[in-house]
C-alpha positions, -999 to 999 in steps of 0.1 A, spaced: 372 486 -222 391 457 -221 384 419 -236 393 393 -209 420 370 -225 414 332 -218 418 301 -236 398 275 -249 402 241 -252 386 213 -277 392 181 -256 389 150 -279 398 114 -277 402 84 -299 377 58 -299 382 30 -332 402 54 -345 376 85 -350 375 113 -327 351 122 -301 347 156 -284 344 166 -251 313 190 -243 306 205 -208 269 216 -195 270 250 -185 249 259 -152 266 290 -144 260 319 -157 237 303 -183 224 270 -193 238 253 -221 267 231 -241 301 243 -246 340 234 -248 364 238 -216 374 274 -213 389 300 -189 407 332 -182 442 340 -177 447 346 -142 477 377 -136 506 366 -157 500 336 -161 507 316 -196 483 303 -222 498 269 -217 499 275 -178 465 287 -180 455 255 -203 468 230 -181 448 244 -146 415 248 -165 419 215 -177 425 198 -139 399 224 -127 370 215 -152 375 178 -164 403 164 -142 428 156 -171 460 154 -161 479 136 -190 473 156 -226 488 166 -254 483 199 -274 485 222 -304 481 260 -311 456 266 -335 463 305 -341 426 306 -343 411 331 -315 374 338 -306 358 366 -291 323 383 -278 312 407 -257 288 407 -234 256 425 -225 272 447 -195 307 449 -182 325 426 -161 348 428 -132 373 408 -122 403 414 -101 400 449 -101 397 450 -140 361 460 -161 358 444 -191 334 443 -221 341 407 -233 360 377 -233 389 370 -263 400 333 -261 433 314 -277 419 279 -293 441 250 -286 434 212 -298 438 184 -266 444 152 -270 432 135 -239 461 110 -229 441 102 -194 412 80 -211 400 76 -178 361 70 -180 350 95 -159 355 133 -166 360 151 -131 338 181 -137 338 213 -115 301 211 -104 310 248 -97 303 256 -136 293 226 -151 262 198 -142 272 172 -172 289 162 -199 293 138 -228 322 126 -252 303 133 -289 313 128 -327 321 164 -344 289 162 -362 270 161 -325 292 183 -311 283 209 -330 244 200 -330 250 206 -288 274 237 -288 246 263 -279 268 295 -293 273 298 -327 311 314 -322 321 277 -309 301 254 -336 328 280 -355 358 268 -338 346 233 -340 345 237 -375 376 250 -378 394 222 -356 372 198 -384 382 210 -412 423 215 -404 429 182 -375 408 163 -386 
């Protein structure tokens, strides 16, 4: 069976010049912390597919972003479907955001998420509740920052 491909997306911002990190409360699904994320839909893009998960789960219009080349994956306990596909996991792309918006409110889709909070790296990864993003985080730490 297939991985799902999707993207995820460590959303940061610049506040006296260190960076904070953008965490989202999980309700669906499961209860927890974790980064912006998403599936492809059809053809689309990464970058196409970056840019709608971003209006869709935080409201951010204005970014700019890099590639990492790093990718995560996992499966999960049964198999998925989705748009006539089954699927044993999820495979995501890791990209870097610089939030340009600096609104003060994050837009959330209240759909997936009941919170979130901007947090230094070192708290970030203290609230990421699986251990395959506190990886990623880590990454991002160690190479952007």
């Amino acid at each position: 069976m297939k991985y799902r491909k999707g993207i995820a997306a460590i959303v940061f911002r610049r506040k006296k010049d260190r960076p904070l990190f953008l965490v989202l409360r999980r309700k669906q699904n499961w209860t927890g912390w974790e980064f912006s994320k998403g599936g492809l839909k059809g053809r689309e893009s990464e970058e196409s597919c970056l840019k709608r998960e971003l209006r869709e789960e935080t409201g951010i219009k204005r970014h700019r972003h890099v590639e990492t080349g790093y990718i995560y994956s996992y499966r999960w306990k049964k198999a998925y479907v989705k748009d006539n596909m089954v699927y044993r996991g999820a495979s995501f792309r890791l990209f870097v955001v610089e939030d340009l918006d600096r609104t003060d409110r994050i837009k959330i889709d209240t759909k997936e998420h009941s919170g979130y909070s901007w947090a230094t790296g070192g708290k970030a990864l203290k609230m990421l509740t699986y251990p395959n993003q506190r990886k990623a985080l880590r990454f991002v730490l160690s190479r952007y920052f």
